[in-house]
C-alpha positions in Angstrom: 34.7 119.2 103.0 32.3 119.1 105.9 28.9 118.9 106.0 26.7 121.5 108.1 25.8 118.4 110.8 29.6 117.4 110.7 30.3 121.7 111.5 27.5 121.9 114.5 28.5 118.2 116.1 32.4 119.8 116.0 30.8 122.9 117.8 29.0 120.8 120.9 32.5 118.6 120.6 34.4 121.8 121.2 31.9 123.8 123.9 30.8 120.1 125.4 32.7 117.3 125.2 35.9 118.3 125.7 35.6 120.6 128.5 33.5 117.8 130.5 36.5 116.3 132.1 37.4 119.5 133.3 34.7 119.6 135.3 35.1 115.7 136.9 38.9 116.7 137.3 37.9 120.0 139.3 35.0 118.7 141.0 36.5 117.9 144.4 38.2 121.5 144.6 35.0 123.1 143.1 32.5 120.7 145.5 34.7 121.2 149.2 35.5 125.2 148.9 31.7 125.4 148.0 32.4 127.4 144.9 29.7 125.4 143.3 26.5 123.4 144.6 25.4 120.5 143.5 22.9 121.6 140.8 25.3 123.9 139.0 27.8 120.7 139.0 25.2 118.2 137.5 24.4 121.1 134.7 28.0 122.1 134.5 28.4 118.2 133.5 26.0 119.0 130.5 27.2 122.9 129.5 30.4 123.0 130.6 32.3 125.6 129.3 29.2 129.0 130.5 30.4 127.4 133.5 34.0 126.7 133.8 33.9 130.5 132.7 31.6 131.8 136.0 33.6 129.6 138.4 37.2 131.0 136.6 35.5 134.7 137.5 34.2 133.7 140.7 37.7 132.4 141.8 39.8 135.2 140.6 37.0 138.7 141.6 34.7 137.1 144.5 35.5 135.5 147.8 34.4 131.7 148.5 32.6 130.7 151.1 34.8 128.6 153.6 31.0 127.1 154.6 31.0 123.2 153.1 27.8 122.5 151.7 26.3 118.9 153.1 24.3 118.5 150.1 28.1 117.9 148.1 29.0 115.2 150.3 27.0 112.6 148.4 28.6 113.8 144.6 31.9 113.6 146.1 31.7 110.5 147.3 30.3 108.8 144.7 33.6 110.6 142.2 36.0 109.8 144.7 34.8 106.7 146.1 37.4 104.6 143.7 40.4 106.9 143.9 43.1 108.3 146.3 43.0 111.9 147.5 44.7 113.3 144.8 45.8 117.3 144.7 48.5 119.9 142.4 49.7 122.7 143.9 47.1 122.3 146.5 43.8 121.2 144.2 42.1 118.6 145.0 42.0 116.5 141.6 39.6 113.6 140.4 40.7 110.9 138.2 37.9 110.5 136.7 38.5 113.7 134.2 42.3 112.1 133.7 40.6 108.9 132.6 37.8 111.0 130.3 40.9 112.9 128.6 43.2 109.5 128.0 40.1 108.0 126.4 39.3 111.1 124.5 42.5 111.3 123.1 42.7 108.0 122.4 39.4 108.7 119.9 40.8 111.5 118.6 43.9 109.8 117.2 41.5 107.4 116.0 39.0 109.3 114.0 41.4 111.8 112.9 44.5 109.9 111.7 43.8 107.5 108.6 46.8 106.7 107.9 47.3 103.2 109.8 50.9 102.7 110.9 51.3 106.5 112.0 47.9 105.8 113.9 49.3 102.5 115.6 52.7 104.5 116.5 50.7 107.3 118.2 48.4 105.0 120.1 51.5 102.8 121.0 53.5 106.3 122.4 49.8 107.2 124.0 49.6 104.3 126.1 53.2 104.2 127.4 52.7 107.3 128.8 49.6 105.9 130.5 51.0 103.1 131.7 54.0 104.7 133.2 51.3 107.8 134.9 49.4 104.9 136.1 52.4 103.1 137.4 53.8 106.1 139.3 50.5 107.3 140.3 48.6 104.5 141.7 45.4 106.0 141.5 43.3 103.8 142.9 42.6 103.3 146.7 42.8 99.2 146.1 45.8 97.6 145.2 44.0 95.0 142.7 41.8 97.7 141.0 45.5 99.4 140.3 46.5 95.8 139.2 43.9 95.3 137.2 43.9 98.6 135.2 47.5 98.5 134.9 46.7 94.7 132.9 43.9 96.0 130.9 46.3 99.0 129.6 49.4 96.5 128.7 46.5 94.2 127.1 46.1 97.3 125.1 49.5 98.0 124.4 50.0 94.6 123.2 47.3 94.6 120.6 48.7 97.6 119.0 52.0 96.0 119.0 50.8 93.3 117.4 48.6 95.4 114.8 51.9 97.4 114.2 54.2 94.9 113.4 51.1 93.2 110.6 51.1 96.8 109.4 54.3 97.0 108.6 54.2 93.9 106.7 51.2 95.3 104.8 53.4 98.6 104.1 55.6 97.0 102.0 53.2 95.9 99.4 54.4 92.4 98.6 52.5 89.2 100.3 54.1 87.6 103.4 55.5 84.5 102.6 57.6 81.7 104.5 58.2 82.5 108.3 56.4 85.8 107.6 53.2 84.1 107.2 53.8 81.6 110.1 54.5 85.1 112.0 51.1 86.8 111.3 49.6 83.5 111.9 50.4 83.3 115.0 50.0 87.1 115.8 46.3 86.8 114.2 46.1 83.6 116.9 47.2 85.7 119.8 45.0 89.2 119.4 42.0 86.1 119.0 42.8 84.9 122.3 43.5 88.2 124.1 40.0 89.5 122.6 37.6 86.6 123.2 39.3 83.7 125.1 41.2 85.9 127.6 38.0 88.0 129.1 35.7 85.1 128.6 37.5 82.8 130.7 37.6 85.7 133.3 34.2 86.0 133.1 33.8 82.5 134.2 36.4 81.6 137.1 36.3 84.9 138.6 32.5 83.9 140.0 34.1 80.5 140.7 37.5 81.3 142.5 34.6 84.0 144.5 32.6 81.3 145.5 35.3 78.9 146.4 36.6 81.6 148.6 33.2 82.1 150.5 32.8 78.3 151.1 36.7 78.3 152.3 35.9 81.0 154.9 33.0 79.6 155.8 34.2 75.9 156.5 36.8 78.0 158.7 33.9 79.6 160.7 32.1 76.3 161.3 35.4 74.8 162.8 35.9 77.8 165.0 
């Protein structure tokens, strides 16, 4: 049973937070055709569904203005300045709001589905499906930011693997023994490595290999 809080926060979930990447995934479409300006988009980012409603209206009983307003240019930019020009059926799309609704679902299955191995098996079929969308999609204007988002997504991938296969161990109800232990030994050893070691040492030879590669080009300059 919920509690009153528990029934409003489900309310501003419902009429605010899902409906917000809506409005990032529109905003291109919504920003070029002038349908919106600039100020209804920022407050459309805090109340978005009075305002998904007036644009639907606006769309389907009113004529747009072909005029595009200068004032949008800087919004658009700075939501598109990552991505590829992305459209459907002729909309122009941001990635952003796909990105909002993977991670949305994502917290969904998690707060709302106890039960762990059904959980692990949902989040394992979630991120499939985003790593084959980003793999076909290439969303990204820079080949090492696809890269790099398509690594962090397997990383993910793997650590549920590797939570799924301890939870079915745990499922069974008797204590590992023999190569089972080794197994989640090393499993335990692994998710360590891809949680702390992994990004730390990132972290510190990214900056290096950076600054090696300044000096390189550098010492090429001088020679010139």
């Amino acid at each position: 049973c919920y509690t009153m809080f528990q029934y409003y926060f489900l309310i501003y979930a419902c009429l605010c937070i899902i409906p917000f990447p809506l409005v990032l995934l529109l905003a291109p479409t919504l920003l070029q055709r002038s349908i919106c300006s600039t100020t209804q988009f920022l407050l459309a980012c805090l109340m978005p569904v009075p305002f998904l409603i007036y644009w639907l209206i606006k769309t389907k009983f009113y004529k747009t203005s072909d005029n595009y307003d200068s004032a949008n240019t800087e919004i658009l930019s700075l939501l598109q300045g990552a991505f590829k020009q992305l459209s459907y059926r002729g909309i122009q799309l941001c990635w952003a709001g796909v990105i909002k609704y993977q991670r949305l679902i994502l917290v969904l299955v998690v707060t709302f589905i106890t039960q762990p191995t059904t959980q692990l098996i949902i989040i394992f079929l979630i991120l499939i499906t985003i790593i084959m969308i980003q793999i076909n999609v290439q969303p990204y204007s820079d080949k090492k930011t696809n890269m790099a988002a398509l690594v962090s997504y397997t990383m993910l991938l793997t650590l549920c693997v590797l939570n799924l296969i301890r939870a079915c161990f745990l499922l069974r109800g008797t204590a590992p023994k023999g190569h089972e232990l080794v197994l989640l030994r090393i499993l335990g050893i692994a998710e360590k490595l891809m949680l702390v070691f992994l990004p730390l040492s990132i972290i510190v030879c990214y900056p290096v290999w950076l600054m090696c590669k300044k000096l390189f080009s550098k010492g090429k300059v001088t020679e010139q």
